[in-house]
C-alpha positions as CSV (number, residue, x, y, z in Angstrom):
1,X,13.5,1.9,-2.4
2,X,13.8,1.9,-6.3
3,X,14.2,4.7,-9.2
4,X,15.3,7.5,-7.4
5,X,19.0,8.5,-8.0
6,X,21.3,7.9,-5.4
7,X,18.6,6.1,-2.9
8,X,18.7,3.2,-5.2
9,X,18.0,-0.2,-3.3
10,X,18.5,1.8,0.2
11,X,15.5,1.1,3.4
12,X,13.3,3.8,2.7
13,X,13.0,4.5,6.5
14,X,16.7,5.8,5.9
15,X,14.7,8.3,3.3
16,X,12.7,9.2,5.4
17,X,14.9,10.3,8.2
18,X,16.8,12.4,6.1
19,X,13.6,14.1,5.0
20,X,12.5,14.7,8.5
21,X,16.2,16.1,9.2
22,X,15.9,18.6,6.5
23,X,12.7,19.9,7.5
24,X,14.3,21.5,10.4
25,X,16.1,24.3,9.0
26,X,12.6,25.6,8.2
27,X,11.1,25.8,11.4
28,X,7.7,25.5,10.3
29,X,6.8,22.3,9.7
30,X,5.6,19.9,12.4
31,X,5.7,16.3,12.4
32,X,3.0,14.3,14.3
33,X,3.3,10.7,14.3
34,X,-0.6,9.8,15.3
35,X,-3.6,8.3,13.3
36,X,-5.8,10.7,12.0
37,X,-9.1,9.2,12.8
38,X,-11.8,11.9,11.2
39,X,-11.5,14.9,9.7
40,X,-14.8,17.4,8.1
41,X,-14.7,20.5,6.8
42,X,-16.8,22.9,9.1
43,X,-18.9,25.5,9.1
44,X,-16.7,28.5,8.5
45,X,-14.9,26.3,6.0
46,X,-11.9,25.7,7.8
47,X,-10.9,21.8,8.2
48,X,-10.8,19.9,11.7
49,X,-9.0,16.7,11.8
50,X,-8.8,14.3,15.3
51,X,-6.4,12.0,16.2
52,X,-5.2,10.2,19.3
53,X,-7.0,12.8,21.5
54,X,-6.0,15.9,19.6
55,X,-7.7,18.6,17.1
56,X,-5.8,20.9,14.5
57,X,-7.7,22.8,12.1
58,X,-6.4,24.1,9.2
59,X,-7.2,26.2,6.0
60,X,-6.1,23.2,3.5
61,X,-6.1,19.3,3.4
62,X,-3.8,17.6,1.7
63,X,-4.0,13.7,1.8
64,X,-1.3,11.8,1.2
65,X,-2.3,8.6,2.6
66,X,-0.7,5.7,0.6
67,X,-2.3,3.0,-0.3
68,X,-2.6,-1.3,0.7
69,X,-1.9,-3.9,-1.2
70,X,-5.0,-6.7,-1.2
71,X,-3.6,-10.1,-1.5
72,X,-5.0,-12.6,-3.3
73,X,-6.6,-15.8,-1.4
74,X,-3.5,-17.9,-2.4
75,X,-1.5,-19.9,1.1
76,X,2.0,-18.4,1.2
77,X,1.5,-15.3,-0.8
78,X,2.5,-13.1,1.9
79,X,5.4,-14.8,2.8
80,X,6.7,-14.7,-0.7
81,X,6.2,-10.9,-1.3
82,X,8.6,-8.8,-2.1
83,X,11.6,-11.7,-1.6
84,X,10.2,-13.9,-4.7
85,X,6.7,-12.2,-6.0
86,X,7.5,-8.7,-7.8
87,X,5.1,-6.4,-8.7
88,X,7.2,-4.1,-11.3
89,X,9.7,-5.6,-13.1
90,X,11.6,-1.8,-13.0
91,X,11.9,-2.1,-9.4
92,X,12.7,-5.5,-9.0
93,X,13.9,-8.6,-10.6
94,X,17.4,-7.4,-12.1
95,X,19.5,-9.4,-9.7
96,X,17.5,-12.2,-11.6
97,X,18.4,-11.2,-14.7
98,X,19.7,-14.5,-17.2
99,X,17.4,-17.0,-15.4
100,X,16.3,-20.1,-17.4
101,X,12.2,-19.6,-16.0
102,X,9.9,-17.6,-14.5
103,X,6.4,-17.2,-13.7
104,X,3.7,-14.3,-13.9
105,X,0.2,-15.0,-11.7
106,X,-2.4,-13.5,-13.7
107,X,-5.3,-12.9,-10.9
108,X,-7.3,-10.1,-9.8
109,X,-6.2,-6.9,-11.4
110,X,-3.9,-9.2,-14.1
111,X,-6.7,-11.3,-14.8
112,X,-7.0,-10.2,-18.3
113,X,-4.8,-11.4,-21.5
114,X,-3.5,-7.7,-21.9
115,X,-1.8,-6.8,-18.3
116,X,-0.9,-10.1,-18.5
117,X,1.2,-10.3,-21.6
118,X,2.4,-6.9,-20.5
119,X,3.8,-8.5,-17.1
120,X,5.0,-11.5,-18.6
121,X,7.0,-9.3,-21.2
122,X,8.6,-7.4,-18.7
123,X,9.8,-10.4,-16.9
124,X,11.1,-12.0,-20.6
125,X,13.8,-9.0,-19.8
126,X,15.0,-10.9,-16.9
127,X,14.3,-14.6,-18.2
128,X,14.6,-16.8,-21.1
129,X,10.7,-18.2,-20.6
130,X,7.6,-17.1,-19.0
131,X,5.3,-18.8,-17.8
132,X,1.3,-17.6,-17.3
133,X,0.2,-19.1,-14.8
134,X,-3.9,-18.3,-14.6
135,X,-4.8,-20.1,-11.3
136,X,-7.9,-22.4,-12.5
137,X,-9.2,-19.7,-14.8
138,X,-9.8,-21.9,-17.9
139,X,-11.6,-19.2,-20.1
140,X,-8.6,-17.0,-19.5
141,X,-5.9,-20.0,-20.5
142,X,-7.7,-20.2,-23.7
143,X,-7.8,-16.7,-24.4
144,X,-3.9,-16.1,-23.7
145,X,-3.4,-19.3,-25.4
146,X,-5.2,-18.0,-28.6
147,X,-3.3,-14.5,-28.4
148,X,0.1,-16.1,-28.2
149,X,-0.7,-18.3,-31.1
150,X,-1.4,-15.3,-33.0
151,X,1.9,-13.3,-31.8
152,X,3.9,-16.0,-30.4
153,X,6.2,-15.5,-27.6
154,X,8.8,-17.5,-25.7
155,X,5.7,-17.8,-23.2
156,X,3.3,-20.4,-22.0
157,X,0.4,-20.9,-20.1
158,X,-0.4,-23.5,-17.3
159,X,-4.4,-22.9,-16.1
160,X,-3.6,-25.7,-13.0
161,X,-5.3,-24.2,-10.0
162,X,-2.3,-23.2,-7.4
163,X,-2.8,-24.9,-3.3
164,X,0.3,-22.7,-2.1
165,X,3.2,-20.4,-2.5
166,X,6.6,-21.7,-1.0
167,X,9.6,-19.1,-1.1
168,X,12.5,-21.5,-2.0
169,X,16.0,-20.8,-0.6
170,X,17.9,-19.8,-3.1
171,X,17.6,-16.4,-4.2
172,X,13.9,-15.1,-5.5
173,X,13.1,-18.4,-6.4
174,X,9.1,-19.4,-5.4
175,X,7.9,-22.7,-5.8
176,X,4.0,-23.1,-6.9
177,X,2.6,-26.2,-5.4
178,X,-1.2,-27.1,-7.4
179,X,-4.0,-28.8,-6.3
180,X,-3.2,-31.5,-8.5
181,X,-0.7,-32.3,-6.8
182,X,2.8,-31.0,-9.2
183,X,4.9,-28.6,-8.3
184,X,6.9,-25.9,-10.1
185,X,10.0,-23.8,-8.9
186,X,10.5,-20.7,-10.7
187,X,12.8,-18.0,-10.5
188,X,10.3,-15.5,-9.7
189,X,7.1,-14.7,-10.2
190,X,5.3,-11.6,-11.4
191,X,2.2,-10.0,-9.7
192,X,0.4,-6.9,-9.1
193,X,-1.9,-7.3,-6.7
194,X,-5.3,-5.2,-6.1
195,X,-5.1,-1.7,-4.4
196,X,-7.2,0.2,-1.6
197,X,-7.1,3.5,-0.3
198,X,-5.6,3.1,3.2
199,X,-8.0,4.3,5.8
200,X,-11.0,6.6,4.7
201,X,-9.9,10.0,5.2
202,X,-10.8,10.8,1.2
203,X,-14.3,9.2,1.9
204,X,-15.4,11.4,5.0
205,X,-14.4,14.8,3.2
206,X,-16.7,13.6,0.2
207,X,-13.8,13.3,-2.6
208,X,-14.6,11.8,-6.0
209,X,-12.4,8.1,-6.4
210,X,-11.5,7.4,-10.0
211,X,-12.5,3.5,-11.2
212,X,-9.2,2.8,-10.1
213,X,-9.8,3.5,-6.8
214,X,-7.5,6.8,-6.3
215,X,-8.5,9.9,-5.4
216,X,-9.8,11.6,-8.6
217,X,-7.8,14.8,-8.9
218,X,-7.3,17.8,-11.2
219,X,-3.8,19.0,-12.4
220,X,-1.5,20.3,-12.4
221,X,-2.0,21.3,-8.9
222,X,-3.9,18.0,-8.1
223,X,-7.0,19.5,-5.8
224,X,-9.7,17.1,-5.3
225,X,-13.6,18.1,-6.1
226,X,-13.4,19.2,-2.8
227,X,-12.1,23.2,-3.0
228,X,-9.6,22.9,-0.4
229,X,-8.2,19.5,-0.4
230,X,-5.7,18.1,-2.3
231,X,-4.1,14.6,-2.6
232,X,-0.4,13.7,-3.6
233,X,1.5,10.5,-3.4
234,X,-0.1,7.0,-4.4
235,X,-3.6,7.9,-3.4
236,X,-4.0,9.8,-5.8
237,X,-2.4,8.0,-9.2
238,X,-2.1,4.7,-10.7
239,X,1.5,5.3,-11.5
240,X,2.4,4.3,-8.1
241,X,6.2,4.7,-7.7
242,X,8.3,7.0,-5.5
243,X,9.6,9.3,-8.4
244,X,5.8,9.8,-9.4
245,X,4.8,10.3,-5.8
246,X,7.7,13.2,-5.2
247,X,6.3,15.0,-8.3
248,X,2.3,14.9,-7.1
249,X,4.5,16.2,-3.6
250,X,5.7,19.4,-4.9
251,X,2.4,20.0,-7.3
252,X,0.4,19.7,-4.4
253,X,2.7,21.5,-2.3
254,X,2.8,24.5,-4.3
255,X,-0.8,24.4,-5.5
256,X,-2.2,24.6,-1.7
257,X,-0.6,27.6,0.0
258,X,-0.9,29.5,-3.7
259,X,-4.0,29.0,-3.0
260,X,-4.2,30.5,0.2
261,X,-1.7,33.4,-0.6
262,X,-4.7,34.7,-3.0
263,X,-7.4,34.0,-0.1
264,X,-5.5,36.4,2.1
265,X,-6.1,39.3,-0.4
266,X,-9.0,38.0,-1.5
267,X,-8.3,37.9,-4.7
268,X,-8.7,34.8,-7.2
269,X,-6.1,32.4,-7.5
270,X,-4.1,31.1,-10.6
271,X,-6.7,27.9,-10.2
């Protein structure tokens, strides 16, 4: 767990448990560890969700449902994520900092010479030298090639297409073994991967995804197109970070039961 003051590099499990403790001075909130499997919006309005043999129905949905990281079809990715392939260079990467080399995959969402360059500077912050590595796209190699021509860098590209990922021993080091047959040991190596919505909660209440594939949402109270149903956390932004997801928390957690407080009177809410 990164970025938020005092949790710094704890298990966010340990986060979590201490959230959970603190809910119990309320005396309101319940916690139900089950998968919701579908959930509509009846009739009369109200919401009915079903999970492991249960039903609660409620006045307001708010969906906080993470999301999943897609790996790319590379051998050995998996293994080496998190311990030598880091997705944001402000989370991780510091212990690294002063290495001679490292790497930045530019696939899939970082397929492009602008999120590339802007991963690869991030990771000049921890290392002398980048290198881009573009996995057998040639057309891409050129094009990064041609930008850091015109704004050169302490970066290069290598287009070799990669066989397998090994996480080395030492520290975050990752060793990228091509089909060529080389092989490269760096220090780390950037990556974003592609994101999903986990499950498809958002889809079976009808809610609008952005391009990005979040739930589309309108501040600063963050309700979906659905009246009724909100979204918080990383399903709902880009920016997908714990800091950003305890803000979207207490929007959405205000926004909903304001919302309701009006209902009650019928009167018109603030939104």
């Amino acid at each position: 767990m990164h970025t938020v003051p005092t949790w710094d590099h704890k298990d966010p499990t340990e986060f979590r448990a201490a959230a959970r403790a603190d809910f119990k001075r309320y005396g309101s909130v319940t916690v139900e560890d089950v998968e919701i499997e579908s959930i509509k919006q009846r009739g009369d309005g109200l919401f009915e969700a079903t999970g492991a043999g249960k039903t609660w129905v409620g006045k307001k949905v708010i969906l906080a449902t993470g999301v999943e990281d897609i790996f790319p079809d590379i051998p050995g990715y998996a293994e080496c994520w998190v311990s030598g392939i880091f997705h944001c260079l402000y989370c991780h990467g510091w212990e690294e900092k002063g290495t001679k080399s490292a790497g930045m995959l530019a696939e899939g969402d970082t397929a492009a010479v602008v999120p590339a360059l802007h991963f690869a500077r991030q990771a000049l912050r921890m290392s002398e030298q980048v290198t881009l590595y573009t996995n057998g796209n040639e057309q891409l190699a050129k094009d990064l090639t041609d930008a850091l021509t015109a704004a050169p860098a302490p970066m290069k590209v290598d287009s070799r297409k990669i066989s397998k990922l090994v996480k080395a021993p030492e520290r975050a080091q990752i060793t990228l073994q091509f089909e060529d047959g080389g092989s490269t040991t760096e220090a780390f190596l950037a990556h974003k991967p592609k994101t999903k919505l986990r499950g498809t909660l958002a889809q079976q209440l009808g809610c609008e995804l952005t391009p990005m594939n979040t739930v589309k949402i309108n501040p600063p109270f963050n309700q979906t197109n659905i009246k009724g149903v909100f979204a918080a956390g990383d399903c709902s932004t880009p920016m997908q970070t714990v800091t950003a997801a305890l803000h979207s928390g207490t929007c959405t957690g205000g926004g909903a039961p304001l919302q309701i407080q009006a209902e009650t009177y019928n009167q018109r809410a603030i939104f």
